[in-house]
C-alpha positions as CSV (number, residue, x, y, z in Angstrom):
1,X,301.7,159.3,167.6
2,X,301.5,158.1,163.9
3,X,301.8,160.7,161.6
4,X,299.2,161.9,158.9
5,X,300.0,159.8,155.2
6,X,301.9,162.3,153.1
7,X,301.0,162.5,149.1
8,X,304.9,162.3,148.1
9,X,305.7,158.9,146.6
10,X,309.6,158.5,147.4
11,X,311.0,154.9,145.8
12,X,314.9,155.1,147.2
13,X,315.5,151.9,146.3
14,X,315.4,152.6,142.5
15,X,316.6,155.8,142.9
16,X,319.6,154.8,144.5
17,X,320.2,151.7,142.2
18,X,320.8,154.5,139.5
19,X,323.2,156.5,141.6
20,X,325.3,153.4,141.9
21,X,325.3,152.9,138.0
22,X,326.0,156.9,137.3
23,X,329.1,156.5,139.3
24,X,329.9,153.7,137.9
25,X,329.5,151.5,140.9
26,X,328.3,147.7,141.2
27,X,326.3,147.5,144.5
28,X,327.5,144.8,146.9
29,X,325.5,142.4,148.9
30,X,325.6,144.2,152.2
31,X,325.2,147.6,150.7
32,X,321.6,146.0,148.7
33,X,320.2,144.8,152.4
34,X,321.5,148.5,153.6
35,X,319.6,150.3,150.9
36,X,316.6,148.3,151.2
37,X,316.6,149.1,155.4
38,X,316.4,152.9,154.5
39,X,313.9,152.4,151.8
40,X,311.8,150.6,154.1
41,X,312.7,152.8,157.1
42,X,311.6,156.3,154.8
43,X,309.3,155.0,153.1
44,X,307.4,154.2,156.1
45,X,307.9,157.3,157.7
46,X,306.5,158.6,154.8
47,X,303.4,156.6,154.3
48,X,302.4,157.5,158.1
49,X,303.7,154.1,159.3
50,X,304.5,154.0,163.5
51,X,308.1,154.5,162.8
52,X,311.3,152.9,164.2
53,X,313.3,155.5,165.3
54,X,316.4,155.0,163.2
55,X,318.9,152.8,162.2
56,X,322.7,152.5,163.0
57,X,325.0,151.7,160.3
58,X,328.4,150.5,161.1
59,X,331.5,149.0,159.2
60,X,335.0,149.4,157.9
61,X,336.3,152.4,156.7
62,X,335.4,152.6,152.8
63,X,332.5,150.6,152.8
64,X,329.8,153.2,151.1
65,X,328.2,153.9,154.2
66,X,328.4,157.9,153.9
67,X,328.0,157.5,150.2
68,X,324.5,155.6,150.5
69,X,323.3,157.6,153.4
70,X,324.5,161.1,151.7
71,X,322.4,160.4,149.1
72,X,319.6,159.6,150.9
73,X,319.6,162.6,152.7
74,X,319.6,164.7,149.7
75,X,316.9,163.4,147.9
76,X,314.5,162.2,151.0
77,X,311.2,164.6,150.8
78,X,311.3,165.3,154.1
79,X,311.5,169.4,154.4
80,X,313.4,169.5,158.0
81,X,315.9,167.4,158.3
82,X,320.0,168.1,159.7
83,X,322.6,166.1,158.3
84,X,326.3,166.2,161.0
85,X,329.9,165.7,161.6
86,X,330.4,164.5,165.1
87,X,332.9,166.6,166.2
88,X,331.6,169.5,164.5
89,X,328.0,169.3,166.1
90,X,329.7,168.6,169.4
91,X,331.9,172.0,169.5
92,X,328.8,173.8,168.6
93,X,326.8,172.5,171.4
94,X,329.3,173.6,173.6
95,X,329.9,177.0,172.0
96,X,326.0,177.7,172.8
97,X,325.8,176.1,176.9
98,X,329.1,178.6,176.7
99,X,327.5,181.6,175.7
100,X,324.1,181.5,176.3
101,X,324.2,180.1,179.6
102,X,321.9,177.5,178.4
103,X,321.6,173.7,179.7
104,X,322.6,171.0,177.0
105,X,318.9,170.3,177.4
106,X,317.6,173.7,176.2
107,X,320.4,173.5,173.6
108,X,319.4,170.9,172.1
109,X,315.6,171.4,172.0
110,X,316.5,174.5,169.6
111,X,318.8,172.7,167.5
112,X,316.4,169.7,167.1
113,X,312.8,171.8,166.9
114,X,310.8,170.5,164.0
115,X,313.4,168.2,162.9
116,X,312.5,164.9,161.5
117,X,315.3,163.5,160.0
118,X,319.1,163.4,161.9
119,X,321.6,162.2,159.9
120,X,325.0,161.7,162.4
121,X,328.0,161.0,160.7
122,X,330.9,159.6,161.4
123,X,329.8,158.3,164.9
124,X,332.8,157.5,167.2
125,X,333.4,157.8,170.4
126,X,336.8,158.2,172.6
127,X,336.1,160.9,175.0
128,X,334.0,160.2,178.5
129,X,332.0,163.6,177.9
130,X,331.5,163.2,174.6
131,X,330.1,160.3,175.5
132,X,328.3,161.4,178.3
133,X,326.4,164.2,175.9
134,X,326.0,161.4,173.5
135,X,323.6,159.7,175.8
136,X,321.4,163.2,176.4
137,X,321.4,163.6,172.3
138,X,320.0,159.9,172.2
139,X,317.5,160.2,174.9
140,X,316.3,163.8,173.4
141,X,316.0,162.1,169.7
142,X,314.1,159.5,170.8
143,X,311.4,161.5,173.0
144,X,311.2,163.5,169.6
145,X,310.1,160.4,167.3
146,X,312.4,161.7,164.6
147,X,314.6,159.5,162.3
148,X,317.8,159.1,163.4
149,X,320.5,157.4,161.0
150,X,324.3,156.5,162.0
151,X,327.3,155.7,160.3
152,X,330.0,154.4,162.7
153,X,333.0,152.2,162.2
154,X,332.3,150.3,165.3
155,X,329.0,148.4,166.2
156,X,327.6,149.6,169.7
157,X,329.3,147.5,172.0
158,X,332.2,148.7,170.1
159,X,331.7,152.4,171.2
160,X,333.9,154.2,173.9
161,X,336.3,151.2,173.9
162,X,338.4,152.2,176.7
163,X,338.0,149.9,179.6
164,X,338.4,152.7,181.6
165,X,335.1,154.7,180.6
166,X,333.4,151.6,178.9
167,X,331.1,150.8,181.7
168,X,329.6,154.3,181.7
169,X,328.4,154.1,178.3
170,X,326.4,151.2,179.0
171,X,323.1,153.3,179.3
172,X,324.0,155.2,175.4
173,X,324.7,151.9,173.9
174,X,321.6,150.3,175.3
175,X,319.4,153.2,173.8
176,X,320.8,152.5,171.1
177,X,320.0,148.8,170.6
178,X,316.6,149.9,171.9
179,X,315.7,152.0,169.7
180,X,318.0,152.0,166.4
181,X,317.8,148.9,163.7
182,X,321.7,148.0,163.6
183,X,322.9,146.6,160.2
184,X,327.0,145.9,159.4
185,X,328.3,147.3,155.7
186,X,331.2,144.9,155.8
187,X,332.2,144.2,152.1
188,X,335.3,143.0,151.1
189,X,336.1,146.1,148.6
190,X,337.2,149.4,150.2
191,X,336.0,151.9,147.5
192,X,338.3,155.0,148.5
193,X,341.2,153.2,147.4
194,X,339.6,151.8,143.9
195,X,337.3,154.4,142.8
196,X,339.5,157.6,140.1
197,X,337.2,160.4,141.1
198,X,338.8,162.5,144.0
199,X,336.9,163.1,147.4
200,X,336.7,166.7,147.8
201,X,339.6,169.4,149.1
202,X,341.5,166.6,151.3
203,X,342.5,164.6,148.6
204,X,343.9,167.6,146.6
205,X,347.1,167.9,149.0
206,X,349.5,164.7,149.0
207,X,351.6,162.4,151.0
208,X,355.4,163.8,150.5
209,X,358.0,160.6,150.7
210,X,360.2,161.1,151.9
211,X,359.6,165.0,152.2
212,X,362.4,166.8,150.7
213,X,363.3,170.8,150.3
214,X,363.0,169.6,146.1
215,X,359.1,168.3,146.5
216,X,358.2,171.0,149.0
217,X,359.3,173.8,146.5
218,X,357.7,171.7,143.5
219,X,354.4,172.3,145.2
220,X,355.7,175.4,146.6
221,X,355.0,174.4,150.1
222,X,356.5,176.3,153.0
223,X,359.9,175.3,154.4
224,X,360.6,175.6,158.4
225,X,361.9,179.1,159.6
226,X,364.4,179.6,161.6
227,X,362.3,179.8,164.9
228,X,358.9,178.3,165.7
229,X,355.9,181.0,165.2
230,X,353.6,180.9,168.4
231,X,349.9,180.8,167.3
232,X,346.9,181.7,169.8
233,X,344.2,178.9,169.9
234,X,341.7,179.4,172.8
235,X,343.4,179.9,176.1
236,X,346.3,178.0,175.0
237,X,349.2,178.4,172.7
238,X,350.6,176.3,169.6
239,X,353.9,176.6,167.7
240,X,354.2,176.0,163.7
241,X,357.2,175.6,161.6
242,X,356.9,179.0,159.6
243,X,354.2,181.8,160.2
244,X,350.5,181.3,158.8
245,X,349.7,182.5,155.3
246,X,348.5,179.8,153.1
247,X,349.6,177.0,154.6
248,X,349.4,176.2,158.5
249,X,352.6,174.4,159.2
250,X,353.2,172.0,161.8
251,X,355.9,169.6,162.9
252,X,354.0,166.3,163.9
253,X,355.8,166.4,167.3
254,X,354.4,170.3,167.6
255,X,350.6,168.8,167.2
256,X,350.6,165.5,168.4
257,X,352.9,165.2,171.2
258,X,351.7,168.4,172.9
259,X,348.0,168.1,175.4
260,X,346.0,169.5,172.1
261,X,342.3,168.7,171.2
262,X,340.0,168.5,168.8
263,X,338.0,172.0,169.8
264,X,341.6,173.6,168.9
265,X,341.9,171.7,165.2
266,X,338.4,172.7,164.9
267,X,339.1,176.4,165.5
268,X,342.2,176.2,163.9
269,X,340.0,174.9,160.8
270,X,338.1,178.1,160.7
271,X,341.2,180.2,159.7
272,X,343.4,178.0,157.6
273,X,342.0,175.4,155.2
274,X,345.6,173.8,153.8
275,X,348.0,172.2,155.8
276,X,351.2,170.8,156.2
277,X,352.3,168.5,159.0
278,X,356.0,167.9,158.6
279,X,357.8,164.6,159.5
280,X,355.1,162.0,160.5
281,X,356.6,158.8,162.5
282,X,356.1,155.2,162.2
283,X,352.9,155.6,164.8
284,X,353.9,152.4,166.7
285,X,357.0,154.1,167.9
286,X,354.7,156.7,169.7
287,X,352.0,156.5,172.6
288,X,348.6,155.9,172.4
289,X,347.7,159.3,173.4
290,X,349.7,160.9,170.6
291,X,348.7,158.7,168.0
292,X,344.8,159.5,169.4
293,X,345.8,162.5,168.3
294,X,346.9,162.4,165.2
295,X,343.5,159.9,164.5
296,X,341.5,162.9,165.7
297,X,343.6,166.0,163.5
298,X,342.6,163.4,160.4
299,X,339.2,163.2,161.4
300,X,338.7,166.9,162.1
301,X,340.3,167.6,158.7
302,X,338.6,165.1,156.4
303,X,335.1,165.9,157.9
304,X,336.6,170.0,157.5
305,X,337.8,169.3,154.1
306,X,340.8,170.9,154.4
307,X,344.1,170.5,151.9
308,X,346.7,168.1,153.8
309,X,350.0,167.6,152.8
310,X,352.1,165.5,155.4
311,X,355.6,164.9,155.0
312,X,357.1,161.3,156.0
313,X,359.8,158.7,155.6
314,X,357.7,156.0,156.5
315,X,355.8,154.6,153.7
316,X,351.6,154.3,154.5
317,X,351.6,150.8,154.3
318,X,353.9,150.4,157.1
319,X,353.0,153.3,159.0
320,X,349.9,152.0,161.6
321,X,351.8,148.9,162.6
322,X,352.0,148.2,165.9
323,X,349.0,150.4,166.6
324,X,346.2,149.0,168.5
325,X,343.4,151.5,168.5
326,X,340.8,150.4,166.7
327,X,340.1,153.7,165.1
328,X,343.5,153.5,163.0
329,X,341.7,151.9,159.9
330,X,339.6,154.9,158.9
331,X,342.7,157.0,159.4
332,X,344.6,154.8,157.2
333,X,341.8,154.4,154.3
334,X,341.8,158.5,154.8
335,X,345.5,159.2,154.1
336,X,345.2,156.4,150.7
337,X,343.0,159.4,149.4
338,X,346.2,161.7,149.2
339,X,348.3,161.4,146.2
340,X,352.1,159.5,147.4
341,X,354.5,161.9,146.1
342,X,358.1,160.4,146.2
343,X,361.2,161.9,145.2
């Protein structure tokens, strides 16, 4: 049904020409054809316009796809309208099926009643049920003729790369292509590691080399104790390096090597919002699985905003060689934000 032509005049072309110049920032070629897709895209919606039903944005890490599509959320004159982290949205879902006894179905139709604008950020996939919710979010979103917006670092066909689960994905990325406008953000400038201004709580911790007893006491960071503290999270059981106060304190080994997930960085996040995870490794010497993990704890934290300091003696530059999972460059462009504290 086409919607009813709304009074509000809303020109976010303009408007976000002069974010651009208040921050500094010259607007590249891919991020004009971006801008002018969601100006054309809201504008529409807007004016009453049958509307396309989104518009998936994908590209390297750094590119200015959150920064664009941030601001277009908070300035868009659309009164209901949800802006979420991936992970974040995903533990809640299943926090509610949990408790209420509710379908993913019924969940969903509260979470998304009245909506007209979804903003999903961060859009990755590496986990079959994810995945398999994914495709039930799409299908739901679509029935609902709201706007849905993406970021991703990988292009559909790019999503739930594991030739194991690939296949089964088939039917989300085809939605996708159906219904979503796709457009690339693929300059040749990655902004987090050229712009001065900070990027919230993450970027106040640091990257320790080599990580010694002199630069942990400078920041007054905690040193390990003499036996690992057990801490409850869920059903299961982790160990830090020293007991919680204001820093949680792991050894990599500790978070990475052990079965955890990224409901129990999640929870974990609820309680302790700085961080220290102590002797990092090359991640080429490790598995894929572990260094997964140590992708996901980044991802969890960044999106969380959480204080990390991580201590290493390999340097960042040299630290994802040899790693083969695609996802590695947003981790990488993440840790640049830290400050390199050497000794």
């Amino acid at each position: 049904m086409w919607r009813r032509k709304r009074s509000v005049e809303y020109q976010f072309g303009e408007a976000m020409q002069a974010h651009a110049a208040a921050h500094h920032l010259t607007l590249d070629a891919d991020q004009q054809v971006l801008i002018a897709h969601l100006a054309q895209l809201v504008e529409g919606f807007l004016a009453g316009a049958p509307p396309f039903d989104g518009l998936y944005v994908w590209g390297r890490p750094g590119r200015g796809k959150s920064f664009i599509v941030d601001y277009l959320f908070a300035t868009a004159p659309i009164a209901s309208k949800k802006r979420v982290h991936f992970h974040a949205f995903f533990r809640d879902l299943h926090r509610q099926m949990a408790v209420t006894g509710k379908s993913l179905e019924q969940v969903l139709a509260t979470e998304l009643k009245g909506c007209e604008l979804l903003c999903f950020d961060e859009f990755h996939l590496n986990d079959i049920g994810d995945a398999m919710l994914i495709k039930q979010l799409l299908e739901q979103v679509f029935q609902r003729r709201m706007l849905l917006i993406a970021t991703s670092n990988q292009p559909p066909d790019g999503l739930l790369a594991n030739p194991l689960y690939h296949a089964r994905f088939l039917p989300g990325i085809a939605l996708i292509k159906q219904h979503m406008d796709v457009v690339s953000l693929n300059g040749e400038t990655d902004y987090r590691t050229h712009q001065s201004e900070t990027h919230g709580d993450f970027s106040q911790g640091g990257y320790l080399l080599p990580g010694t007893s002199a630069q942990r006491d400078a920041l007054q960071l905690p040193s390990p104790a003499a036996e690992p503290t057990p801490v409850p999270v869920g059903s299961r059981t982790l160990f830090t390096l020293s007991p919680p106060d204001a820093f949680l304190h792991f050894a990599f080994a500790a978070l990475c090597d052990a079965p955890t997930a990224i409901m129990d960085y999640l929870t974990l996040c609820e309680t302790y919002h700085q961080w220290v995870i102590e002797d990092l490794p090359p991640l080429g010497t490790v598995s894929p699985a572990v260094q997964q993990r140590f992708i996901n704890v980044i991802d969890v934290l960044y999106e969380q905003q959480c204080r990390l300091f991580i201590t290493s003696t390999c340097p960042l530059a040299q630290l994802g060689e040899g790693v083969e999972l695609t996802d590695i460059q947003r981790t990488l462009s993440r840790l640049s934000q830290l400050p390199l504290l050497t000794a």
